[in-house]
TORKEMI-706194 format. One record per residue (C-alpha): residue number from 1; residue in one letter; x, y, z. Coordinates in Angstrom, 2 decimals, padded with zeros to 5 digits. Layout:
# TORKEMI-706194
- NUM,a,X,Y,Z;
...
END
This chain:
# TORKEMI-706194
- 1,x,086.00,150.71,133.76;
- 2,x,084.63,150.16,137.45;
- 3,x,081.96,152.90,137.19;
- 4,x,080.39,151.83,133.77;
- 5,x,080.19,147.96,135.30;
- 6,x,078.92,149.77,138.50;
- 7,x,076.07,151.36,136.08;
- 8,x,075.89,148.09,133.86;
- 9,x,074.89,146.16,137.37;
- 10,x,072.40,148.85,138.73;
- 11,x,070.48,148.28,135.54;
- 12,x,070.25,144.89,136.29;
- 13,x,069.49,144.57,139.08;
- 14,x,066.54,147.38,139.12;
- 15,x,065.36,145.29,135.48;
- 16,x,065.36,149.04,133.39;
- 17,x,065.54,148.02,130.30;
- 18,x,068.99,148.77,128.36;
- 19,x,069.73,147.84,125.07;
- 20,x,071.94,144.80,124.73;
- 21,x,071.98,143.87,128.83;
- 22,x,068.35,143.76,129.53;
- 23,x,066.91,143.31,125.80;
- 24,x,067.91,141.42,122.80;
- 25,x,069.81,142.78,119.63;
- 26,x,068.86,144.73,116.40;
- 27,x,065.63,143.97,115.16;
- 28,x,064.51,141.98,118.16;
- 29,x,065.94,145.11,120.19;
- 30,x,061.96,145.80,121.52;
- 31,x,062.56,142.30,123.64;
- 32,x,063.17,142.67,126.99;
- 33,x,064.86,140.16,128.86;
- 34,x,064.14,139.58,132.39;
- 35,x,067.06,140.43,135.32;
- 36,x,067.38,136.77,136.03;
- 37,x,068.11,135.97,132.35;
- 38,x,070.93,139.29,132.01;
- 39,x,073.81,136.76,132.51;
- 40,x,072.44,133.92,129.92;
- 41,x,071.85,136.64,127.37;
- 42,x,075.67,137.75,127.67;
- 43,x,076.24,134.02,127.25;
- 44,x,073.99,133.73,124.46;
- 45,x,075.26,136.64,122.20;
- 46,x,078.38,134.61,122.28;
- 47,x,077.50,131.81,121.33;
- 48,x,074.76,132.05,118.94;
- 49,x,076.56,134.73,116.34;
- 50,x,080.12,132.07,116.77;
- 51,x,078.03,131.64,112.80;
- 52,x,081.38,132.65,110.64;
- 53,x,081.86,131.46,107.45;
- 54,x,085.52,131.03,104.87;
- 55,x,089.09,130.66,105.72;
- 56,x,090.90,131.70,108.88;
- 57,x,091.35,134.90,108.82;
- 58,x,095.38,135.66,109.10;
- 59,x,096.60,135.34,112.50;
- 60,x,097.83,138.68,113.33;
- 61,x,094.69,140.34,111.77;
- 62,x,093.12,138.63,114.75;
- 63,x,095.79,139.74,116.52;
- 64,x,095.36,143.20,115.77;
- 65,x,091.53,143.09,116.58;
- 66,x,091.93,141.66,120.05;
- 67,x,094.61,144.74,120.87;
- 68,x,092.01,147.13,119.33;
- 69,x,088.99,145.71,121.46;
- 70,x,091.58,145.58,124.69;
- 71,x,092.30,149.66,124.00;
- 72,x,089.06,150.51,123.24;
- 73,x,087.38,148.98,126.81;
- 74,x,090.41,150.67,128.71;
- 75,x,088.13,153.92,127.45;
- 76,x,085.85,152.69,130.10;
- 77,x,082.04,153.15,128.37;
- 78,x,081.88,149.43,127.68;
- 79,x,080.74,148.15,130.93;
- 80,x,082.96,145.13,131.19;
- 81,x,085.29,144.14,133.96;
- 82,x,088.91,144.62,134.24;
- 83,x,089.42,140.67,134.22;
- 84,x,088.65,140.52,130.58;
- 85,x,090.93,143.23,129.08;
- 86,x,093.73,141.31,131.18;
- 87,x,092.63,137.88,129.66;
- 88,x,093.16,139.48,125.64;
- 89,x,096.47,140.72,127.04;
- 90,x,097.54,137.29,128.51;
- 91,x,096.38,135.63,125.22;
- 92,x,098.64,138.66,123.43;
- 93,x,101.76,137.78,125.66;
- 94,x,101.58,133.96,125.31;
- 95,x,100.68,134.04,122.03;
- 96,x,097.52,132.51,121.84;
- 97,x,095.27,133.49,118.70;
- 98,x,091.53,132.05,118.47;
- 99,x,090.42,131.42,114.92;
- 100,x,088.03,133.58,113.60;
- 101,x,086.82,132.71,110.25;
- 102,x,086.66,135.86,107.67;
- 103,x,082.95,136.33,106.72;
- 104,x,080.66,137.04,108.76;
- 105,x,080.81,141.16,109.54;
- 106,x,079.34,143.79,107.73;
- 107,x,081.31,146.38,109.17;
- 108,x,078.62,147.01,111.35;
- 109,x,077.15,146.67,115.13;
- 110,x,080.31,145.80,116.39;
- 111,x,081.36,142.91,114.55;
- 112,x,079.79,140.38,116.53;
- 113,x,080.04,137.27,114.48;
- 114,x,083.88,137.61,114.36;
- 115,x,084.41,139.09,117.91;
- 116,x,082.33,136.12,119.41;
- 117,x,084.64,133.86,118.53;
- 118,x,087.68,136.04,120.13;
- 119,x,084.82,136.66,123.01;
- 120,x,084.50,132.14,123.70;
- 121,x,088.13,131.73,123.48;
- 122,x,088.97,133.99,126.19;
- 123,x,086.06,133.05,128.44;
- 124,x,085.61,129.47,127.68;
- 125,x,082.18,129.97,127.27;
- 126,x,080.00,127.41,129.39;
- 127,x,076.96,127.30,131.46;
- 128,x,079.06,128.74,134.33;
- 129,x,081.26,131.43,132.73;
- 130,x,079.83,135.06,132.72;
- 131,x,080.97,137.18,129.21;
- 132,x,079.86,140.52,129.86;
- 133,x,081.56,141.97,126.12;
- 134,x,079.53,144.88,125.05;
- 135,x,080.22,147.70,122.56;
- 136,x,083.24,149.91,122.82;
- 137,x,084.37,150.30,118.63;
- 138,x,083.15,152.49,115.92;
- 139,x,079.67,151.43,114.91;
- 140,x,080.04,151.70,111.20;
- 141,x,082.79,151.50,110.12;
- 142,x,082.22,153.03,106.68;
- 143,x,085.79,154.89,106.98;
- 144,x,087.97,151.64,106.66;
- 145,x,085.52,150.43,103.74;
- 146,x,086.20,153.87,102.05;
- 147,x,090.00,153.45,102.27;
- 148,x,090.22,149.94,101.86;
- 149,x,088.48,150.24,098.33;
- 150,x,090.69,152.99,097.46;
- 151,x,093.95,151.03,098.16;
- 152,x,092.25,148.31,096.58;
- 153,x,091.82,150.69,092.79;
- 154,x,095.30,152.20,093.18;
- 155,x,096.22,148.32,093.73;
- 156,x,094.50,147.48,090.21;
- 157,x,096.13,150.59,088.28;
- 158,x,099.63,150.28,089.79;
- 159,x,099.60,146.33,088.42;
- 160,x,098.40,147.13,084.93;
- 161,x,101.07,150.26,084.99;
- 162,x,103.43,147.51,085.75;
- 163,x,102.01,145.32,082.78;
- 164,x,102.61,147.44,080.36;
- 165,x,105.61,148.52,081.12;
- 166,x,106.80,144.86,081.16;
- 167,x,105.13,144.74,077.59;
- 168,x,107.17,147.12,076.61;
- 169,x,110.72,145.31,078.00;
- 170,x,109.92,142.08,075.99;
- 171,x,108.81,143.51,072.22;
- 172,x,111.49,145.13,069.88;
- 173,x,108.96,147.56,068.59;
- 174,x,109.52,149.78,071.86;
- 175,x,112.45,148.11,073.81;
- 176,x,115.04,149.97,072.20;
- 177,x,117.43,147.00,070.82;
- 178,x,116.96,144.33,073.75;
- 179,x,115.78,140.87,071.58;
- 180,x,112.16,139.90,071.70;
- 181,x,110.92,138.43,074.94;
- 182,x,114.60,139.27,076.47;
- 183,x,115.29,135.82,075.28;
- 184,x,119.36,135.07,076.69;
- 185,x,121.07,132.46,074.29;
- 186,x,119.50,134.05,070.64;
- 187,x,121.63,131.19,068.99;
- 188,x,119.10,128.58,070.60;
- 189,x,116.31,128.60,068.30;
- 190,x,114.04,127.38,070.58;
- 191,x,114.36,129.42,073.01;
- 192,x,111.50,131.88,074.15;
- 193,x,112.95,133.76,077.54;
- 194,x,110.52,135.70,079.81;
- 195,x,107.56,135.24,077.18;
- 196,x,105.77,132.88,079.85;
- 197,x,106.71,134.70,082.81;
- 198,x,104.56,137.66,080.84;
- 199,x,102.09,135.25,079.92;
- 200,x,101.54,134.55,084.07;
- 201,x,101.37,138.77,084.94;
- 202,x,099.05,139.31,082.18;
- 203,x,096.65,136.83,084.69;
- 204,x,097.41,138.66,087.78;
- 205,x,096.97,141.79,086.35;
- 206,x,092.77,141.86,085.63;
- 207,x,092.35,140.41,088.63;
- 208,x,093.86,143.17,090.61;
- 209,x,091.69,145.58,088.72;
- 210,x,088.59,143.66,089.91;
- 211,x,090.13,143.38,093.52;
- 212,x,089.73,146.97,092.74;
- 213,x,086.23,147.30,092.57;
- 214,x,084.59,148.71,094.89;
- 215,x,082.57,146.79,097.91;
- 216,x,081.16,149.69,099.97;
- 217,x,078.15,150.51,097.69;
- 218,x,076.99,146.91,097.74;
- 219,x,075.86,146.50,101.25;
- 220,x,073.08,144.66,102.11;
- 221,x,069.94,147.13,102.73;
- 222,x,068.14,144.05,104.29;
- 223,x,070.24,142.90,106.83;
- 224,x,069.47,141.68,110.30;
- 225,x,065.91,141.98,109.95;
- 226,x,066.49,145.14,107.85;
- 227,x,067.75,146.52,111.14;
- 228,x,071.39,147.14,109.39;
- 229,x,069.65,148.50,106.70;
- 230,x,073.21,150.88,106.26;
- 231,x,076.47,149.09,107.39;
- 232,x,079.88,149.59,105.81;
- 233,x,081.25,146.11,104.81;
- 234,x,084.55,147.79,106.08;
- 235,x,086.08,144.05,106.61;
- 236,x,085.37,142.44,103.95;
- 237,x,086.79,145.73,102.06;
- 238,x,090.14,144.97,104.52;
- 239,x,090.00,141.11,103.90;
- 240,x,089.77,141.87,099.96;
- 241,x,092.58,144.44,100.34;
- 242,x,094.68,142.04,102.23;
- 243,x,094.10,139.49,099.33;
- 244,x,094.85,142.49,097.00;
- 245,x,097.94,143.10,098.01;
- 246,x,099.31,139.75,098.40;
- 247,x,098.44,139.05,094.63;
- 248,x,100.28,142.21,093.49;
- 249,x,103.48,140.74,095.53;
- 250,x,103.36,138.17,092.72;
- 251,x,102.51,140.26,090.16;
- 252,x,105.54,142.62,091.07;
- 253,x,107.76,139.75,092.07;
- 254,x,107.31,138.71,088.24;
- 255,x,107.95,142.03,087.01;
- 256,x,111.74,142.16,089.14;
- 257,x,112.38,139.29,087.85;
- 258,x,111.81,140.33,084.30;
- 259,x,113.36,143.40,084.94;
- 260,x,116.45,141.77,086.02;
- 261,x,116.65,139.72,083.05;
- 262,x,116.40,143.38,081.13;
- 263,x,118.69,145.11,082.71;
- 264,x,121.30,142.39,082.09;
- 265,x,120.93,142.00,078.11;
- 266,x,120.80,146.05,078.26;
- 267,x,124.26,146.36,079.85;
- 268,x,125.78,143.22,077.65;
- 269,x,124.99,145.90,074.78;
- 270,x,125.96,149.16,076.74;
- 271,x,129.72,147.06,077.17;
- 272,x,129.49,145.83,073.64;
- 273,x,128.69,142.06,074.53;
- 274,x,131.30,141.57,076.88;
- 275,x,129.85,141.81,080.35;
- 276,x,126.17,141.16,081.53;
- 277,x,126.96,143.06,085.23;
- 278,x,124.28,145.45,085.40;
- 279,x,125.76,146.90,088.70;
- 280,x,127.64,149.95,087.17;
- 281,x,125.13,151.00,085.01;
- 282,x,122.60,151.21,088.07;
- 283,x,121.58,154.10,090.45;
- 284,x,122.27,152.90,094.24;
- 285,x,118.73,152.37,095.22;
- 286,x,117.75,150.31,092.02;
- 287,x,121.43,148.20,092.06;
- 288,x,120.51,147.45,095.41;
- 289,x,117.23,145.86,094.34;
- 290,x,118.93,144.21,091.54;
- 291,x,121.25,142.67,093.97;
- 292,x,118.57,141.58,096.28;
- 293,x,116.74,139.34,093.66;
- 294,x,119.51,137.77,092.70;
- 295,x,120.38,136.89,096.69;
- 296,x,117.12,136.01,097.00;
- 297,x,116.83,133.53,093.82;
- 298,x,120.31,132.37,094.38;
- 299,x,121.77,133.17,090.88;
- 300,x,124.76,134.83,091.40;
- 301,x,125.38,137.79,088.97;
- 302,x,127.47,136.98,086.40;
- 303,x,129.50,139.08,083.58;
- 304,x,129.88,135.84,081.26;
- 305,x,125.50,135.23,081.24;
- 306,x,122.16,137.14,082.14;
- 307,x,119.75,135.82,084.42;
- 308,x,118.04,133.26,081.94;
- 309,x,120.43,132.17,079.11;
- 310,x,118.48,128.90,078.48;
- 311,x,114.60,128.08,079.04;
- 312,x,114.51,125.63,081.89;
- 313,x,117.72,126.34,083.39;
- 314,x,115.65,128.00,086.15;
- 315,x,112.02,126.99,088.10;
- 316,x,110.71,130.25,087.31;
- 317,x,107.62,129.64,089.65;
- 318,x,110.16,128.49,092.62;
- 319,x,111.77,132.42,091.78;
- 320,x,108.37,133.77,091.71;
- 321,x,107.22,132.41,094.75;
- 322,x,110.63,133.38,096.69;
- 323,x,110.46,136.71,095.72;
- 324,x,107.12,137.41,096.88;
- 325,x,107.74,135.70,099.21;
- 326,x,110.41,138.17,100.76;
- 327,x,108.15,141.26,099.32;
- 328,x,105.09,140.20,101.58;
- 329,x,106.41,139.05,104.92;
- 330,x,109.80,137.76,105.02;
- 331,x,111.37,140.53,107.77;
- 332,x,114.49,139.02,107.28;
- 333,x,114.80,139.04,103.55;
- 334,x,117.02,141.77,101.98;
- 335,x,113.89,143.07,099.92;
- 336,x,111.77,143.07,102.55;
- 337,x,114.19,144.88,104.97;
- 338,x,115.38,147.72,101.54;
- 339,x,112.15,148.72,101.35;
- 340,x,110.82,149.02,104.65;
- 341,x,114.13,150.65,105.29;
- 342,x,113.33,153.29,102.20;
- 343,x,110.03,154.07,103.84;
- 344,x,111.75,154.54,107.09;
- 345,x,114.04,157.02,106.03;
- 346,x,111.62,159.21,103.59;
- 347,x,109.32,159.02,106.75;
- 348,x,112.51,160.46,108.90;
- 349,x,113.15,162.78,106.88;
- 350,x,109.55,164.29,106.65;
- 351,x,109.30,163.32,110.56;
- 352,x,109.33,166.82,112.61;
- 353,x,110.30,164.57,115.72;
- 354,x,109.32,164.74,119.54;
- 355,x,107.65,168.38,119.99;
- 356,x,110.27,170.71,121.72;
- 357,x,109.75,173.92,123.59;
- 358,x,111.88,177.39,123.63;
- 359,x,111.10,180.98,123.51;
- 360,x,113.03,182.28,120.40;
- 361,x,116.35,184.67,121.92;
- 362,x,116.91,186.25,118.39;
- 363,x,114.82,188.26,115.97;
- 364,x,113.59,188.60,112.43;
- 365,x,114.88,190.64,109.66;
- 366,x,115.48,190.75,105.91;
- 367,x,119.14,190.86,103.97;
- 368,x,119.74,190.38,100.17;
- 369,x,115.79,190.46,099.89;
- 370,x,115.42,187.16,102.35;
- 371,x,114.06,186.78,105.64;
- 372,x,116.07,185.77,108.41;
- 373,x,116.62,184.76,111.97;
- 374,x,118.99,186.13,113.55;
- 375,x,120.39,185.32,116.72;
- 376,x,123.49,186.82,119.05;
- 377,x,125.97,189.13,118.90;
- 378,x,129.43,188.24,117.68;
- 379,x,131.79,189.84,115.48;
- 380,x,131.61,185.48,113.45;
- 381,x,128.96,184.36,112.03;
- 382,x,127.28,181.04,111.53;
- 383,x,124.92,180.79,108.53;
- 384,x,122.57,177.84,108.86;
- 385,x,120.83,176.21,106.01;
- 386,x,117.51,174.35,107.32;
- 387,x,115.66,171.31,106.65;
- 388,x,112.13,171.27,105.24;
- 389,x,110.48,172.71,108.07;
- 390,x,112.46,176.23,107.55;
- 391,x,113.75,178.94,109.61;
- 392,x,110.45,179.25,111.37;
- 393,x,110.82,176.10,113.02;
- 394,x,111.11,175.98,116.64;
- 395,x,113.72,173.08,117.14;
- 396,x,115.62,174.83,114.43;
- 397,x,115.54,178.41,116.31;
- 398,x,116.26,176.66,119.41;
- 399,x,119.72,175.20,118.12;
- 400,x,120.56,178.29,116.33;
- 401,x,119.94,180.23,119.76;
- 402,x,122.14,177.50,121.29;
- 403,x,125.07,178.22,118.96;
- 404,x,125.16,181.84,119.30;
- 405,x,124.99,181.55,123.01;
- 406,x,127.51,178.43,122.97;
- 407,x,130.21,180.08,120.31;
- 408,x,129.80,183.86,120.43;
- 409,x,128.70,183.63,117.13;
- 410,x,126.36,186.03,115.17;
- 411,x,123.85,182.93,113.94;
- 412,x,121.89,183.69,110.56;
- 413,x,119.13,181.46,109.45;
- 414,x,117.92,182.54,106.03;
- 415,x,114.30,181.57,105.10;
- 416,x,115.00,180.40,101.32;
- 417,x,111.90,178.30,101.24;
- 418,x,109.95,182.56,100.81;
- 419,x,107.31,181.74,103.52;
- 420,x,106.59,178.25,102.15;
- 421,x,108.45,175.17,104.22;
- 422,x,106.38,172.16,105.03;
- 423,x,103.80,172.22,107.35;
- 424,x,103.89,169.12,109.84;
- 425,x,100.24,170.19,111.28;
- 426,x,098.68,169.83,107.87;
- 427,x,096.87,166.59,107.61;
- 428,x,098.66,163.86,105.38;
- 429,x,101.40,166.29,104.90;
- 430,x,104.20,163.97,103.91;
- 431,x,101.99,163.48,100.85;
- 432,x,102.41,166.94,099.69;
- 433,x,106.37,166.48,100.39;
- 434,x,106.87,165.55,095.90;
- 435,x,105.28,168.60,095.04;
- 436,x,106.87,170.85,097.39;
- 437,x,110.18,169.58,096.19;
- 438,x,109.28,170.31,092.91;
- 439,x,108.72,174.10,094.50;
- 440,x,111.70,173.99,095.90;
- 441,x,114.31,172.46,094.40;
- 442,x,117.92,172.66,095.55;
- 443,x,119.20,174.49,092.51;
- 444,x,116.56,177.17,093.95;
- 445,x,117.92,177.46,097.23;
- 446,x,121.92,177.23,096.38;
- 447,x,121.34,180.48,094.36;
- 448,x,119.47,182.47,097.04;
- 449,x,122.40,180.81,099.58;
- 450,x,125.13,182.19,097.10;
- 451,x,123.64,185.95,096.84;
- 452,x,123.43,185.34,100.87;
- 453,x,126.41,184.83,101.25;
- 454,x,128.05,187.02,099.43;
- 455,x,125.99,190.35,100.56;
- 456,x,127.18,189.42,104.30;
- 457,x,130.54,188.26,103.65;
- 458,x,132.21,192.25,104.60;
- 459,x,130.01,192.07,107.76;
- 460,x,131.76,189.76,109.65;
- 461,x,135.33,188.28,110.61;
- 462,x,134.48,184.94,109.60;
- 463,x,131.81,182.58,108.26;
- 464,x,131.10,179.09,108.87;
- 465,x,128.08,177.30,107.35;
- 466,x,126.03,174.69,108.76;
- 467,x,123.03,172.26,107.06;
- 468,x,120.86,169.76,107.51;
- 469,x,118.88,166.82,105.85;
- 470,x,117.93,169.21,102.70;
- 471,x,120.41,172.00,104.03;
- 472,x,123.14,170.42,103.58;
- 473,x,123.29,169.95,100.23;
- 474,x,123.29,174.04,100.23;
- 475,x,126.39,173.43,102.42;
- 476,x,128.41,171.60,100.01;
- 477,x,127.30,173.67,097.03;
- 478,x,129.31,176.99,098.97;
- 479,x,132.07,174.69,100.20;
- 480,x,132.82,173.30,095.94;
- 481,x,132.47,176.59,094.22;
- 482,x,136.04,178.58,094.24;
- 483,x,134.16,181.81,094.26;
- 484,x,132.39,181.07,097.70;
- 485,x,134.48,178.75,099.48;
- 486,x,136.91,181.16,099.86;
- 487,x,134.71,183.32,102.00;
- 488,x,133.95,180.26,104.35;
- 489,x,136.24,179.02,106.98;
- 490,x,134.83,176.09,107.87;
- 491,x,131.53,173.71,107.47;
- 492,x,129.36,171.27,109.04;
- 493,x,126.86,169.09,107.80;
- 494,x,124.25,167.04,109.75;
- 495,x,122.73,163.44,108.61;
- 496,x,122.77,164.87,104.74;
- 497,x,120.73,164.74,101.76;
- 498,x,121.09,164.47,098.38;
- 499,x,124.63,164.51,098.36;
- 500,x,126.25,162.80,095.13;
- 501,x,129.55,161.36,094.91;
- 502,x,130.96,163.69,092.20;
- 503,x,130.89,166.32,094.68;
- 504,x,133.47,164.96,097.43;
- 505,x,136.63,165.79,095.13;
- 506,x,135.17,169.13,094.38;
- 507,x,135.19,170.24,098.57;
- 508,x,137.68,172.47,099.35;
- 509,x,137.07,173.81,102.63;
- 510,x,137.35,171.90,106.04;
- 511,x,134.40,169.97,106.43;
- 512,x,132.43,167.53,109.49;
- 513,x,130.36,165.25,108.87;
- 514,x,127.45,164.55,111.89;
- 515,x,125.73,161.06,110.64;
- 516,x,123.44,158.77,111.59;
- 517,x,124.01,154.84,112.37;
- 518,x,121.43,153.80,110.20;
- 519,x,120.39,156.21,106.95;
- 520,x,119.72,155.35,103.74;
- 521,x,119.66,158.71,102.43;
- 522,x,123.16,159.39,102.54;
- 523,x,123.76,156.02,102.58;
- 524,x,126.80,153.80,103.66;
- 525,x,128.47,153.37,100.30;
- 526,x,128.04,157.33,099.21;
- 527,x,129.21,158.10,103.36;
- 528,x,132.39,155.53,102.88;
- 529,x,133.35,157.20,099.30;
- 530,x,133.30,160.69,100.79;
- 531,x,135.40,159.94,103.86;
- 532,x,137.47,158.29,101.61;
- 533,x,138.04,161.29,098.94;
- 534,x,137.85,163.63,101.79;
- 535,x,140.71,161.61,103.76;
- 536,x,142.97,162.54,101.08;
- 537,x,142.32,166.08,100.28;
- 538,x,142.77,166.28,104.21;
- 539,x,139.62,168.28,104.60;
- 540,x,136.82,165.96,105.90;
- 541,x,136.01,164.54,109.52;
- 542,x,133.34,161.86,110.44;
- 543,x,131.28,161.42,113.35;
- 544,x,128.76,158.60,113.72;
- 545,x,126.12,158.68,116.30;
- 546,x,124.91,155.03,117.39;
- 547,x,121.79,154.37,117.95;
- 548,x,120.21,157.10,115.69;
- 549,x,118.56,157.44,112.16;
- 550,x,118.39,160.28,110.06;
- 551,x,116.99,163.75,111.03;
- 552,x,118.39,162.80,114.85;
- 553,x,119.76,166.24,115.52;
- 554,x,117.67,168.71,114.68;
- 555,x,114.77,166.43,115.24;
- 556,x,114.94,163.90,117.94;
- 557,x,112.55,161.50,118.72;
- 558,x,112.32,162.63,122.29;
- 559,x,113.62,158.28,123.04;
- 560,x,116.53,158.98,126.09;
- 561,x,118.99,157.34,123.63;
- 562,x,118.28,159.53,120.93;
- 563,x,118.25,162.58,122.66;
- 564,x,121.54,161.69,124.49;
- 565,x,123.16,161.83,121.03;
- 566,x,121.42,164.55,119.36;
- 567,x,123.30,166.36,122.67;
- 568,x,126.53,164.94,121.46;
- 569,x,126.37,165.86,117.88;
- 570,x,125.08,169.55,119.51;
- 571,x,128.30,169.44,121.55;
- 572,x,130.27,168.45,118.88;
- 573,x,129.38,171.26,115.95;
- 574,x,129.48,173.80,119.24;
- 575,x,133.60,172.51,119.50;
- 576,x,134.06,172.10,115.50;
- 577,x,132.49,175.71,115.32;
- 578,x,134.78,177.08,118.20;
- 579,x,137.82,175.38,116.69;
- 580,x,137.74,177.31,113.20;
- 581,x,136.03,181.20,114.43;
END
């Protein structure tokens, strides 16, 4: 930062002209100012584009910027002092925001009108203050228009998605046997349920669709003196997004609440009008979003009424508003936290972690048609099932080297994604994770592990399997089939996937489970029924690991916390594993 103030003060004072220090702006860019006039024109740029227009923008948008602008001088090819990145920190720590209204930038020539206002608040722009704030962002920034207009369509085409499937919940024609407009207490003839709570998405919904449109292809040609004569509109395309997504927290906050009403009249029929507890009937993820509209309204589910029984027995805009409410920026709220929690874990569990070194001890080779890594010499052998990232992965080869030099194992890692896991150095990769399921689905790899299996089982003493995250559903699949859990002595799973309840009375073969404090893949209610089914067969054993979230072994996120008890879960298979050879 020194040297480019260094160079920013040599032009000065030797009066070369240089764009923005010793001329004026844009169009009126062939205006040289004179060296004695270099500090009023920093001055000036502040104050004359402080020209915004609109609300305030949201306060941690602003936030946001003045971290941005504080990274991008620390580059040093802005030519401002040190003083000034530590006055948009101080502002940061004490919480200070300036208001910055939200037109005014075209997503162009550094945003002045918006950043002058952050630029006077930090300086206190007078006769005697200095503001030296040059350049230091993306010029045009024609890549956050481009995705902020895309967000904005998928916005529009998600809410009228939404709109018609709610159409579909309230008329008889294509509800399959709920009453028209899911209306409660049918004996009440006046009564016309969630027809007005319909009535209010139906308005949301074409305005999301023109939120969609896009803003990008209607910059100004003319602007600044035709000077900007290209320039991005890349925050307005943010601000609109912003307001896009806000509205489609109503729009979906009507749709729960219509879907609650739904799903209660549907189970009164599934239990033959005796109960309207929809909980049973539900998968975990969606009965946990039933059961976090109803905390958040405050109507307590009920097996004697629905939701709505009688029009008016509820301020259906007071629910509305709560519920978006907790959708948009309520951290606390239980909807809030399940679904940032849900994104969490599906990022976890596409996350390859903290990169890891290791030179590979074992080799490659093929048995029962599959490639395989094998590692070590022993007389056992370990067989274990991998996550998405497949045998070829390095953290993967690492561990399996580590148990074969830990146990005296044989370790086999068979490759039963054929050449295809997922690639963590492709862009936007976790975007391609649906598809590659699809490619890969569990059924898939339980075969190929069965035929494994059961070509190596006269080769060696023993077997014990080992999986994680997507592996260890291949793991359970050996350990509840007579045929192959007799072959295997013992098993270990690591933070699971895709397990299913059924499946814990079906385990017959000692089993530990390595789990994560917080993962809502195999989540807390599916973890507490298997230790509980697997505490009376006699056959299951449960480790948590605090601190961690799922993927922690194989993948650690390199944090000294983590690591410590990615170690410890290491450690313990290594004991489990010596324990049963």
């Amino acid at each position: 930062m020194a040297q480019s103030v260094n160079i920013i003060d040599n032009v000065v004072k030797a009066s070369l002209p240089l764009y923005g220090v010793t001329t004026l702006f844009g169009g009126l860019a062939n205006r040289v100012v004179s060296s004695e006039f270099a500090v009023e024109l920093q001055n000036n740029l502040v104050r004359a584009h402080k020209a915004g227009a609109g609300s305030i923008m949201p306060l941690e948008s602003i936030r946001g910027a003045m971290l941005l602008r504080a990274n991008a001088h620390l580059i040093g090819a802005s030519g401002i002092r040190r003083q000034w990145d530590e006055r948009l920190v101080l502002f940061l720590r004490k919480d200070v925001t300036p208001l910055v209204p939200e037109f005014g930038s075209i997503g162009a020539s550094g945003d002045l009108i918006p950043m002058s206002y952050i630029a006077a608040a930090i300086s206190g722009v007078d006769e005697t203050v200095q503001v030296d704030f040059q350049g230091g962002g993306n010029f045009l920034g024609e890549h956050v228009a481009l995705a902020m207009d895309r967000l904005r369509q998928v916005i529009g085409l998600m809410a009228k998605h939404l709109d018609v499937q709610v159409a579909q919940l309230v008329t008889p024609e294509f509800n399959n046997g709920l009453p028209a407009c899911l209306v409660g207490n049918r004996a009440r003839q006046v009564n016309i349920g969630v027809k007005a709570l319909q009535i209010c998405g139906n308005s949301i919904m074409p305005v999301l669709l023109f939120l969609g449109t896009s803003i990008t292809d209607k910059f100004p040609t003319h602007a600044e003196q035709y000077n900007q004569n290209i320039n991005s509109m890349g925050q307005m395309s943010a601000c609109l997004a912003r307001q896009s997504i806000s509205t489609l927290c109503q729009h979906l906050s009507i749709c729960l609440l219509v879907c609650v009403q739904a799903l209660d009249l549907r189970a009164n029929i599934i239990e033959k009008e005796t109960n309207y507890d929809a909980r049973p009937l539900l998968s975990e993820n969606t009965r946990r979003v039933y059961e976090a509209v109803r905390l958040i309204i405050n109507v307590p589910i009920e097996r004697k009424r629905p939701y709505i029984w009688d029009d008016g027995e509820h301020a259906l805009d007071e629910h509305i508003a709560r519920v978006a409410e907790n959708l948009i920026g309520n951290e606390n709220g239980p909807l809030y936290k399940l679904f940032s929690l849900t994104i969490m874990d599906s990022l976890h569990c596409a996350d390859p972690g903290a990169n890891q070194t290791h030179q590979p001890q074992g080799h490659e080779e093929q048995v029962a048609g599959v490639n395989i890594y094998k590692t070590g010499q022993g007389k056992s052998a370990i067989v274990l099932f991998t996550d998405i990232f497949g045998y070829t992965f390095i953290n993967t080869r690492k561990l399996a080297d580590r148990f074969a030099n830990d146990t005296g194992t044989t370790v086999l890692i068979p490759d039963y994604f054929h050449g295809d896991p997922m690639n963590p150095t492709i862009p936007n990769y976790r975007d391609l994770l649906p598809d590659w399921l699809k490619r890969h689905p569990t059924t898939e790899a339980c075969e190929i592990a069965d035929k494994f299996i059961s070509t190596i089982k006269g080769h060696y003493e023993s077997i014990q399997v080992i999986g994680f995250c997507y592996g260890a559903k291949v793991v359970v699949y050996l350990i509840t089939h007579p045929e192959l859990s007799s072959t295997i002595k013992a098993a270990i799973v690591g933070h699971p996937s895709m397990l299913v309840k059924e499946e814990a009375k079906q385990i017959r073969r000692p089993i530990l489970f390595l789990c994560a404090e917080i993962d809502h893949i195999f989540t807390p209610d599916i973890e507490e029924y298997f230790e509980k089914e697997l505490a009376t067969s006699g056959f299951g054993t449960f480790l948590k690991y605090p601190g961690t979230v799922h993927g922690f072994i194989v993948r650690p996120d390199g944090s000294p916390q983590v690591n410590q008890q990615s170690e410890k879960a290491v450690q313990d298979a290594i004991e489990y594993f010596k324990k049963n050879i």
